[in-house]
TIMI-786459 format. One record per residue (C-alpha): x, y, z. Coordinates in steps of 0.25 Angstrom, whole numbers, plus 5000, padded with zeros to 4 digits. Example, Ala and Ser with C-alpha at 12.3 -4.5 7.8 and 13.67 -1.06 7.14 Angstrom:
// TIMI-786459
504949825031505549965029
//
This chain:
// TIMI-786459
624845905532623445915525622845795532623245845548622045925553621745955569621345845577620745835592621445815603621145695613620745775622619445845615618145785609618545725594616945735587617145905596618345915585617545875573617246045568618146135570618046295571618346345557619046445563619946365568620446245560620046225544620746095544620046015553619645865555618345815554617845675562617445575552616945455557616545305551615345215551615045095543616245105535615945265530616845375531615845485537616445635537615845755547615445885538615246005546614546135542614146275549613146365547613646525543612746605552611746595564610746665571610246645584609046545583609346505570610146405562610946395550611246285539611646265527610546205516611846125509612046015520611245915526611345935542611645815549611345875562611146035567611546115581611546245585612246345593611846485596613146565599613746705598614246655586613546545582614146415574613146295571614246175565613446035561613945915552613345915538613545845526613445905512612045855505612845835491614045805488615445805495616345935498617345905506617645875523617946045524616546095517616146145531617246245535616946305520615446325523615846375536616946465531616046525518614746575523614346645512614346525502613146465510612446575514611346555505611246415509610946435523609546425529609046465544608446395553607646465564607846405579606846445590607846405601608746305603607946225612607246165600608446095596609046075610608045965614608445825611609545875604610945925607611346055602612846065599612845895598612945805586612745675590613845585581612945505573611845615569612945685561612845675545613945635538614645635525615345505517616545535517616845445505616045555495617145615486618245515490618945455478619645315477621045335483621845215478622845245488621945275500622845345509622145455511620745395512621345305523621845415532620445475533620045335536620945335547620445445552618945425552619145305557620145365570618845475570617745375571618445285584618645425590617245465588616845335593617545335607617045475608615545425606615845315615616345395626615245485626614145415624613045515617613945625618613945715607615045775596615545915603615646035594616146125603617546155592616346215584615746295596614446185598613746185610614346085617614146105630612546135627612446005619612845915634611846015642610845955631611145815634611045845648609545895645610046035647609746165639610246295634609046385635609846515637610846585629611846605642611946465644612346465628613346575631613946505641614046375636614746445622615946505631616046365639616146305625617146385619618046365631617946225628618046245613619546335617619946235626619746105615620446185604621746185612621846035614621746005598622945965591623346025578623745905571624345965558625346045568625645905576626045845564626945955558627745935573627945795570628445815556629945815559629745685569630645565564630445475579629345455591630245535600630045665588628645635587628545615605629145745607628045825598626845745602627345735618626545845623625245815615624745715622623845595617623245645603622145565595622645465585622045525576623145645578624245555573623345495562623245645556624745665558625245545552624445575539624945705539626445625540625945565528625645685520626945745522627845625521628345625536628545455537629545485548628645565556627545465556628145365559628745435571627545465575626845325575628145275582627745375592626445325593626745185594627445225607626445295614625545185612626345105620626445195631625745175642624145245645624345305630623045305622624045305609623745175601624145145587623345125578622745075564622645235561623945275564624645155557623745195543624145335545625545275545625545205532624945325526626245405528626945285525626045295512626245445508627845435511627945325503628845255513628345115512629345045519628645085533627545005527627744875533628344945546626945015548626144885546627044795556626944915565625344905564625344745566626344755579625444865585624244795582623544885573622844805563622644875549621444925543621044955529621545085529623045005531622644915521622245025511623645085513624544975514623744935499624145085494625645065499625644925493625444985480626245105480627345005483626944925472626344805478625044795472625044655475625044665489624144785491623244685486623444585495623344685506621844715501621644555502622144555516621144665521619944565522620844465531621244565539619744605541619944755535618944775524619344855512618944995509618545065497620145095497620744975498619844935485620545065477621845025483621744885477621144955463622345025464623344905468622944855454622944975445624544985450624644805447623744855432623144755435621744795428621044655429621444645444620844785447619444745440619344605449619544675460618544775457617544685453617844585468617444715476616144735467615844595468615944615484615144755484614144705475614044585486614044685499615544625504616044755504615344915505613944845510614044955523614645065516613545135508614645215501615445075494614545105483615245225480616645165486616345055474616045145462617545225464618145085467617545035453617945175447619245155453619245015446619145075431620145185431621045055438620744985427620845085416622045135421622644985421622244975405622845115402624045045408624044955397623845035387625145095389625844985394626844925382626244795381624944775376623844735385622744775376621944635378622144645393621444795392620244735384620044645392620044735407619144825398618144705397618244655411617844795416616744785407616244655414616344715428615644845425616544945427616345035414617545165415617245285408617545335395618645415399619345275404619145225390619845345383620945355393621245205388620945245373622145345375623145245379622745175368623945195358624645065353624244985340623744875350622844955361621944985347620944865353620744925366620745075359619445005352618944955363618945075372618445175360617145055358616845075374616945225374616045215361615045115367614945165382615045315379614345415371615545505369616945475364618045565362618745585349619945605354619645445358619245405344620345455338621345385345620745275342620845295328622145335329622545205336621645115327622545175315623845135323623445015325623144995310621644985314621045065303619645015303619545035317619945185317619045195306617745125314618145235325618045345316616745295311616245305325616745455326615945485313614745415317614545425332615545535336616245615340616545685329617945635321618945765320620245785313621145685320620045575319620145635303621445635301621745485311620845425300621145465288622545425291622145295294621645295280623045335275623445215282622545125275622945195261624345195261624145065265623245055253624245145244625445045248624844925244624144985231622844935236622045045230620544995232620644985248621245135247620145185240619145115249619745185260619645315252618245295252618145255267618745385269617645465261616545375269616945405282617145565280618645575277619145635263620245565258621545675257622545655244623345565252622245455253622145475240623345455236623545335242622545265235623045345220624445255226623745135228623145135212624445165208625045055214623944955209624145015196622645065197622645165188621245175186621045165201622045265202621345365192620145355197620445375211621245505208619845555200619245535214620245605223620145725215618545725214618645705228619345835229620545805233621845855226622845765220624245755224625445725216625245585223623945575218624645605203625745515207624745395210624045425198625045445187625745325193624445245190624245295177625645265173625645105178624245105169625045155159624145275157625145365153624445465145623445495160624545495165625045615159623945685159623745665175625245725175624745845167623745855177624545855188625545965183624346065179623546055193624946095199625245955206626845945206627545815201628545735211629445625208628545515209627445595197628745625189629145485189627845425185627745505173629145495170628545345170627345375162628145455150629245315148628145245149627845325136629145325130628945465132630545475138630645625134629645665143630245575152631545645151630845775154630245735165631545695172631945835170630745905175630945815190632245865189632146005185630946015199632045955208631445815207632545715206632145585197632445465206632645305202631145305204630945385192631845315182631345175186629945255183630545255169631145145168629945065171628845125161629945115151629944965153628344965155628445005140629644945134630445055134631744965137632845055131632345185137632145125151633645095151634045235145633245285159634145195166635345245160634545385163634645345178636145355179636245505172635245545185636145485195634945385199635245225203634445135197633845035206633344885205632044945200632845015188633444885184632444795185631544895176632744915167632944765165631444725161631344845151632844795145632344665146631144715136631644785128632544655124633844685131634144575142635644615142635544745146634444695156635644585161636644705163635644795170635344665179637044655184637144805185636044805194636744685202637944755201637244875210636644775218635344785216634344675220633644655206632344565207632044455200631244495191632444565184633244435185632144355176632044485167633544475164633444315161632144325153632544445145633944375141633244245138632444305130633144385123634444285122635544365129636644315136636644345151637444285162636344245173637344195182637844345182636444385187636444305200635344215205633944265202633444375212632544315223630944365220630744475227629444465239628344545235628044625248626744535253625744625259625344555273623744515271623344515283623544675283623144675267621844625273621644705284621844805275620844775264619844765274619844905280619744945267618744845263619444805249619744685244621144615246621444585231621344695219620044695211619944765197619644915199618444965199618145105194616845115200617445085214618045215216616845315215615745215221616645205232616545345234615345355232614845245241615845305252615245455250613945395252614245315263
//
């Protein structure tokens, strides 16, 4: 029960209890009183060591107010409060209890005599309003909640109307120190005009206070154990016969017990024990009223068990009794409101304060931040933040409370991370509420409230969908504008996203950025670039759009990276497919002057382009090549130039190339006999294609519709229409969709060379087959990253090396 501490009886002085003896009790109150809506807090401190005549303090406070007493051994205690900074309500029982820490600190004072001080002033007397105090707000933080905050509230606000009926009933009378062993009795003699001029007088008045001193400490109540008594009471008769022989206790008593109820989850108990107090308030000469205190205690057990079905029976209770609520209620009627999830109403119970004449505290704003953080409603959140500055600004609210300034800057802290945390919400959220993010980003701008960079890269991070890359762009253009530093990590997610979201210009700007304004791009922002690249030149490779992968190429070499043999690659496969094959020549010249090794792709790409060129003796001397600086053949360089050599005619070195595949463990598939079959009909060689058809069957290899429609136009050359008309109804017959263009060749051919052929036995002419339509509006995109043009242009030799050149340069 961390929150129960010892509290005085009725019978005994309430400002006499305010320090204790650190011998006696570590875990003691302190009074704390209020004016002009400030939470004010008593500091106490004791000097180490004395000497008669002379007095010690400590050079690290500022003394509100200083007495002295000259014992056997003496103890001078005064209120202080710390000149910088805030250490905690308990710093004076550790300057007390640690000597030595200060001892270096310490300066003395010396004292003629005491009359000095005795005139016009009362030794062992403070009076209450010449005590410094401290703000007790310094260190707080926004508790959304408020529960705890609330019950010191309770609390100061029981002390201060205490205190006050103390002050009235004894007029000028002064706060009684005797727990510390203060004069007492000598500060009355003063006010009676009387003096201590001799040290036996100051001996007898030390026993006479120390009797008094013996005799208090037996009245005072030990709360925590009164509270552990009552822990196993479930009625008013449990709780009566625990609390029968105490007699009347303070309020104040039950307030502390009811929140140490709350802390160990006794509902039962606490309700038992306001039951209990209920009825002694209705008995008769009982000084036991209820009130708004006890009620708040309460609902803060009913908060902390979570059983928020007594709710409603507390606040009927409160209205039959009469007691009307005050914020502190409201504060925690809002904070169950929305633990139950009704946000709604914990607002409209913030818009009832002001009818009921109960003005919001710095609490009840927080609570209504967080009524909207738990609706995520972001936009709601702002309006309410900029209502309240709107009437700060205008001195509605906070105009006698110096420290609002303070209380405004958390409440507008308190505002960005509500509103951050709402737009990280919908990040992750399934739908997409990118537009609505932008825009809460915007408004906050409008209103002032500009978050740290760390709120912008917590949002970056959540950033991780193809759609969030505009507010990923957004985000990483503030960081860039508002703050010096950026971290990498931030820039390369960004990348990252703006590649997956097929954004590759815009991961290329960012690593621009890094290149020219920092940090320093490493590995991964290496590697997440270059494989955009790839993306762009495969894209390039597959649409044998050669020009826009050699620009790229050279964007690569402009901005720092090295093309590897796989970007290289890729624009080789692209030439070959455009059938450039000087383009593809002289590109492979560049890749190796550029010191990178080719790969048997690289060979592939270029013996391919030389063979659709028809260069067949460069060719063979780029496979002679290959073989002498150690790069092994695969299936797709076999088939090439097993192309190449029919092209030739040259069949016997075909023959012999067949065998060496199979002799290496490379299986010749119906790639490489449509490889032969097609440059026999490139170049006429009608009666050797079919012989490699006939070929196919001694290899266990099915012909497909390509094999027949490349046997049929060289058979249809070479002035054979019939066998072409037999070769068309076998491949029928195996059901294979033959195009359209085989159809016409098998008419023509007949035609033309006057065989007889039944067309009806062909069928109905194949439908045309739909040339796969690349979408332009991606063709475009495309070609502008790039920066080429959408429709081919000759080739230009000069523009390979003048592009590099320009982009080495650049």
């Amino acid at each position: 029960m961390q929150a129960l501490s010892i509290w005085p009886s009725r019978s005994e002085s309430w400002p006499s209890f305010v320090v204790t003896r650190l011998d006696f009790e570590l875990v003691s109150c302190y009074n704390s009183i209020k004016r002009k809506q400030r939470r004010k807090r008593f500091y106490f401190c004791d000097s180490l060591s004395h000497k008669n005549g002379n007095s010690f303090r400590s050079q690290k406070w500022d003394m509100g107010c200083k007495f002295f007493c000259i014992y056997s051994r003496p103890e001078v205690y005064t209120f202080s409060k710390p000149k910088k900074g805030c250490f905690g309500e308990s710093f004076a029982l550790t300057w007390a209890s640690e000597e030595l820490a200060v001892g270096n600190n310490v300066m003395e004072e010396n004292i003629d005599s005491l009359n000095d001080f005795s005139e016009n002033k009362d030794i062992g007397h403070v009076r209450l309003e010449s005590i410094k105090v401290r703000d007790s707000n310094c260190g707080n933080k926004y508790d959304s909640e408020s529960g705890d905050n609330d019950d010191d509230y309770d609390d100061r606000e029981q002390g201060e109307l205490h205190l006050k009926d103390k002050v009235r009933s004894e007029n000028s009378k002064k706060v009684d120190f005797s727990r510390v062993q203060l004069e007492a009795e000598k500060g009355r003699d003063s006010v009676r005009g009387n003096k201590c001029d001799t040290k036996g007088d100051d001996d007898r008045r030390q026993i006479h206070l120390e009797e008094k001193v013996r005799r208090e400490n037996s009245t005072r109540v030990d709360v925590r154990a009164l509270a552990l008594s009552l822990h196993s009471a479930t009625t008013a008769e449990d709780v009566d016969e625990v609390l029968r022989d105490k007699g009347e206790l303070p309020l104040q008593v039950y307030s502390s017990v009811l929140r140490g109820f709350g802390k160990d989850k006794r509902l039962n108990s606490a309700v038992a024990l306001v039951h209990w107090l209920k009825r002694k308030s209705k008995e008769t000469n009982s000084s036991i009223q209820l009130n708004v205190f006890i009620y708040n205690s309460l609902l803060g057990v009913v908060k902390e068990t979570e059983n928020y079905d007594f709710v409603e029976q507390v606040v009927n209770d409160m209205a039959v009794e009469g007691v009307h609520p005050n914020v502190v209620t409201y504060n925690t009627l809002m904070c169950i409101y929305i633990e139950q999830g009704r946000e709604v109403e914990a607002l409209n119970l913030f818009e009832e304060m002001p009818q009921k004449g109960v003005s919001p505290s710095p609490a009840s704003y927080s609570t209504v931040l967080f009524a909207y953080q738990r609706l995520g409603d972001g936009f709601g959140a702002l309006r309410f933040y900029v209502d309240v500055k709107d009437k700060y600004q205008k001195g509605e609210i906070g105009k006698d409370d110096e420290n609002w300034e303070y209380e405004f800057s958390k409440l507008k802290n308190f505002c960005i991370r509500i509103c951050f945390q709402v737009m990280r919400r919908w990040l992750v959220n399934s739908e997409n509420f990118s537009t609505d993010l932008l825009r809460l980003l915007k408004e906050m701008n409008l209103v002032g409230l500009r978050p740290e960079r760390a709120e912008h890269e917590r949002l970056v991070w959540a950033c991780t969908r193809e759609e969030h890359c505009a507010v990923a762009k957004e985000l990483y253009a503030r960081i860039r504008e508002w703050d010096t530093e950026i971290s990498l990590s931030i820039c390369n997610h960004v990348i990252w996203l703006m590649g997956k979201a097929k954004k590759w210009w815009a991961a290329l700007e960012i690593y621009e950025d890094l290149l020219d304004k920092g940090p320093k791009p490493n590995n991964m922002s290496y590697e997440l670039i270059v494989s955009h690249f790839n993306i762009l030149l495969s894209a390039a490779r597959k649409r044998g759009i050669w020009r826009w992968g050699l620009r790229l190429l050279n964007k690569m070499e402009e901005k720092g990276l090295k093309p590897g043999s796989r970007e290289w690659n890729s624009v080789l496969v692209a030439c070959s497919k455009a059938s450039e094959t000087s383009a593809a020549v002289q590109i492979f010249k560049r890749m190796v002057e550029q010191g990178e090794k080719p790969t048997i792709i690289s060979y592939g790409a270029l013996l391919s382009a030389l063979e659709k060129g028809k260069l067949y003796e460069e060719a063979v001397q780029v496979w002679k090549h290959m073989l002498k600086v150690g790069v092994e053949p695969n299936l797709y360089a076999y088939t090439i130039m097993a192309s190449i050599y029919a092209g030739q005619g040259k069949f016997n070195i075909v023959d012999s190339i067949i065998q060496e595949m199979v002799s290496v463990g490379i299986e010749p598939t119906v790639v490489t006999f449509n490889a032969i079959i097609s440059g026999c009909t490139r170049n006429d060689f009608g009666s050797a294609a079919y012989e490699w058809f006939q070929g196919m069957k001694l290899q266990n290899i099915t012909p497909n519709e390509v094999t027949y429609e490349m046997l049929i136009e060289a058979l249809a050359k070479d002035g054979k229409p019939r066998l072409a008309y037999e070769l068309y109804l076998r491949a029928q017959n195996e059901d294979l969709a033959l195009s359209s263009k085989a159809y016409d060749t098998v008419v023509q051919s007949s035609e033309v060379y006057g065989a007889t052929i039944d067309i009806c036995t062909l069928g109905p002419r194949p439908p045309e087959k739909k040339r796969k339509v690349q979408i332009r509006k991606n063709l475009s995109e495309f070609c502008s990253i790039a920066d080429v043009p959408r429709r081919s242009k000759p080739f230009d030799r000069q523009e390979i090396y003048t592009s590099q050149k320009e982009g080495l340069h650049k």
